[in-house]
Backbone as CSV, one residue per row, in Angstrom:
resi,resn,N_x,N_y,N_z,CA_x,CA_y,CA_z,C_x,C_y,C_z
1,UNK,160.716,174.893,210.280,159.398,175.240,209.793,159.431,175.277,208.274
2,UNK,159.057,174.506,207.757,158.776,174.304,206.003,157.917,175.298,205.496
3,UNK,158.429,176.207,204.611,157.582,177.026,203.992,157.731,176.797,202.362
4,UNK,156.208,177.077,202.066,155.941,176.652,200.647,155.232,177.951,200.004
5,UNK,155.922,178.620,199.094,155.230,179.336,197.862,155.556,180.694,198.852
6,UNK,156.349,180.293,199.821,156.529,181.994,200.623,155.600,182.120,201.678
7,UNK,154.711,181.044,201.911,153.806,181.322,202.777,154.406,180.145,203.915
8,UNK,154.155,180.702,205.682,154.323,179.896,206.486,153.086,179.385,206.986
9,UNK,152.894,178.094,207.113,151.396,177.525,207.371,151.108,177.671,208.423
10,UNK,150.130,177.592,208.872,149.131,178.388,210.176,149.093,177.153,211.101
11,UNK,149.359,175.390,210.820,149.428,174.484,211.999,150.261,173.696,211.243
12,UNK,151.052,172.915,212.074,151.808,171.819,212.075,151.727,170.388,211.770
13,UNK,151.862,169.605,211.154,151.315,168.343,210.840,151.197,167.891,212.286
14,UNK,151.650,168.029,213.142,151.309,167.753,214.658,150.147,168.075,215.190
15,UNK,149.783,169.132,214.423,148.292,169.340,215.129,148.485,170.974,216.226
16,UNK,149.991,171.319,216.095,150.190,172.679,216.757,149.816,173.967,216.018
17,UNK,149.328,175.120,216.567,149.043,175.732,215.643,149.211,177.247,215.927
18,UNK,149.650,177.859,215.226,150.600,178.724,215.296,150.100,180.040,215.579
19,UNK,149.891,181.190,216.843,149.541,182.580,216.428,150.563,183.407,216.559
20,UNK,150.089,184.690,216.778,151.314,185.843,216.850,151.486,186.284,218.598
21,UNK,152.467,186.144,218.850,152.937,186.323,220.247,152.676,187.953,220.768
22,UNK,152.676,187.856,222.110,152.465,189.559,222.454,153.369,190.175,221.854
23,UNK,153.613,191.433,221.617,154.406,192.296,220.675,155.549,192.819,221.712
24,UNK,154.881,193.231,223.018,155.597,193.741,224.303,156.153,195.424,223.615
25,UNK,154.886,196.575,223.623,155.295,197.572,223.521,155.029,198.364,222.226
26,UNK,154.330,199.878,222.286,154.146,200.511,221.206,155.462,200.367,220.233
27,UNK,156.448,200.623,220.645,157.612,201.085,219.250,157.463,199.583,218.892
28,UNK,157.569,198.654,219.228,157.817,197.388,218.349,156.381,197.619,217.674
29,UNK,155.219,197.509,218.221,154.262,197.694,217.446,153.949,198.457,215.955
30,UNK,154.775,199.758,216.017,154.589,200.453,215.081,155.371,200.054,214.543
31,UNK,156.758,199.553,214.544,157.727,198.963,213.959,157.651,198.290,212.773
32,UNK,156.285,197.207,213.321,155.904,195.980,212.927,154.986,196.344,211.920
33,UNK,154.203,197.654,212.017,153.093,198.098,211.032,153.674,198.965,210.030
34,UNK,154.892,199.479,210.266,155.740,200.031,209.211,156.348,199.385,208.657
35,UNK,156.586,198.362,208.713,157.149,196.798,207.939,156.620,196.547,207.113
36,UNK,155.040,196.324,207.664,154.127,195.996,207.180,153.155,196.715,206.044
37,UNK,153.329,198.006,206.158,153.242,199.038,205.327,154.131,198.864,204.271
38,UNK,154.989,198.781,204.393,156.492,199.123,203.752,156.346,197.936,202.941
39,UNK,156.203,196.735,203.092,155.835,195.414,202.408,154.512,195.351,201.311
40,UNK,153.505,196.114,201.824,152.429,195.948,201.328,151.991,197.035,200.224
41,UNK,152.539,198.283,200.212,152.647,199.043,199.425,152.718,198.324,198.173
42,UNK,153.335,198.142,197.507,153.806,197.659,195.905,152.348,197.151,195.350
43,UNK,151.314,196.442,196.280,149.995,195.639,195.750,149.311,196.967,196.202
44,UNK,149.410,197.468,197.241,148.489,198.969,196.900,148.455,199.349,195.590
45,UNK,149.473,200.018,195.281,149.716,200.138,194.318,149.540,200.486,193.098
46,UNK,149.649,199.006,192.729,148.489,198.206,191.810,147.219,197.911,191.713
47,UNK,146.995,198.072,192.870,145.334,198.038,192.886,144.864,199.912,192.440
48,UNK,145.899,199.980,193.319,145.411,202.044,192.793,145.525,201.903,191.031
49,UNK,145.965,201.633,190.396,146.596,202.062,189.162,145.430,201.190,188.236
50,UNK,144.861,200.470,188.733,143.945,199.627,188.174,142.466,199.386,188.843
51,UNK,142.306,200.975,189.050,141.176,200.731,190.157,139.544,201.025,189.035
52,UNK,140.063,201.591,187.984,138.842,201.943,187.385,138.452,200.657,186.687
53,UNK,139.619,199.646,186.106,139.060,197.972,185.756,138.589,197.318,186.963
54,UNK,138.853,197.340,188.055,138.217,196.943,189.597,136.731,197.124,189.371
55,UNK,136.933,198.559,188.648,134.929,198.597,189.272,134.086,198.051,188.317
56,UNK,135.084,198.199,186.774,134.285,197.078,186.074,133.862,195.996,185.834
57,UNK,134.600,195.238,186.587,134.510,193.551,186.672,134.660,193.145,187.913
58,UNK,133.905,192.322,188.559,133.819,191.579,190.047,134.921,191.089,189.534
59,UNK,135.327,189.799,188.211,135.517,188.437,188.936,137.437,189.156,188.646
60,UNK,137.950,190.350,188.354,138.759,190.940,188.497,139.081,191.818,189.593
61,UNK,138.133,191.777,190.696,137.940,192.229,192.009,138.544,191.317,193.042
62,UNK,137.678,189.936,192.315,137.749,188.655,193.430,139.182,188.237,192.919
63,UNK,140.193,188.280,191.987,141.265,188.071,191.947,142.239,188.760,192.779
64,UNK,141.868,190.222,192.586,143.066,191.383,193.604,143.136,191.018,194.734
65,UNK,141.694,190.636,195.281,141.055,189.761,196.939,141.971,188.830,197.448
66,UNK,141.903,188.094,196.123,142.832,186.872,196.674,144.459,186.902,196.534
67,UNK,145.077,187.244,195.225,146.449,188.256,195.720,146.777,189.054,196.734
68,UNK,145.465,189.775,197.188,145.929,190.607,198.345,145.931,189.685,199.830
69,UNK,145.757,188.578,199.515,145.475,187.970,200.975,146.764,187.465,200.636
70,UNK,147.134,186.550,199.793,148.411,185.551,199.644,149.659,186.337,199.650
71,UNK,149.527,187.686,199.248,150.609,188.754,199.515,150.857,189.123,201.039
72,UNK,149.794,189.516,201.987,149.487,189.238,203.425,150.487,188.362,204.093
73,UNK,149.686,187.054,203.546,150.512,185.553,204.260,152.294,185.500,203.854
74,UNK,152.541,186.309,203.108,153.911,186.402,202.680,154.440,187.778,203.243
75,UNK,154.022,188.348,203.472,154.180,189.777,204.052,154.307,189.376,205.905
76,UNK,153.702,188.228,206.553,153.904,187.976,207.477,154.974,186.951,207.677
77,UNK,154.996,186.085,206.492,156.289,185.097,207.027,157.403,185.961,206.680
78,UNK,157.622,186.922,206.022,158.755,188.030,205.684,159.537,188.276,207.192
79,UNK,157.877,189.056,208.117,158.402,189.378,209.187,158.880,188.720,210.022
80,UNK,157.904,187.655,210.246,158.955,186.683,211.060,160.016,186.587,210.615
81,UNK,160.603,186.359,209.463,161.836,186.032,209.063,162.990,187.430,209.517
82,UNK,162.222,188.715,209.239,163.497,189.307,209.853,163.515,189.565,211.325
83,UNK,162.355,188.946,212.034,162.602,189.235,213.490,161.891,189.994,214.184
84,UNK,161.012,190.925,213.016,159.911,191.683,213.692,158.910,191.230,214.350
85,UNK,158.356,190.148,213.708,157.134,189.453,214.525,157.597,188.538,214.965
86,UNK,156.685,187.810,216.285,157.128,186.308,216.699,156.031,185.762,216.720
87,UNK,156.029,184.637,216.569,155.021,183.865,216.692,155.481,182.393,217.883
88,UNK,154.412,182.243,218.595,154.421,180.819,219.383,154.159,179.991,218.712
89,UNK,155.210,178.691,219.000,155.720,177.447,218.616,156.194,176.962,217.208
90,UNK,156.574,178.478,216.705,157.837,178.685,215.621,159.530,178.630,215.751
91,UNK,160.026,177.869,215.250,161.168,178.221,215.235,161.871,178.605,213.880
92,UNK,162.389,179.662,213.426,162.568,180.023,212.327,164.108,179.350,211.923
93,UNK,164.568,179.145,210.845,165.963,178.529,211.065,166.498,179.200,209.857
């Protein structure tokens, strides 16, 4: 699976396309959201520490927006990578 910029792409030049598999069970679940917590914190953060320029400017709003999503998409290929999440018709190598 080719990953670019840290992010794993959502379909396959094949045309396969990729979601997140059943979890099978609360503790993996929370597992997976404490990961995920644990990952995502650092852009909290930053958004906390810079929240009073947030309210002054949209197009400094619509930037955090979009860091916070591309941080997301990297925050999920993370997990796959250590094993927490799975996804169907991934193979991680």
């Amino acid at each position: 699976m080719p990953v670019k910029l840290g992010v794993m792409p959502r379909r396959c030049a094949c045309g396969a396309e990729f979601e997140w598999a059943p979890m099978g069970g609360a503790g993996r679940v929370a597992s997976v959201l404490a990961a995920l917590v644990l990952l995502m914190s650092p852009l909290f953060m930053l958004i906390w520490m810079a929240r009073s320029l947030l309210q002054d400017s949209i197009v400094l709003y619509v930037v955090a927006l979009v860091i916070g999503l591309y941080w997301f998409r990297v925050c999920e290929t993370l997990l796959v990578r250590f094993g927490l999440l799975r996804m169907e018709g991934v193979e991680v190598k």
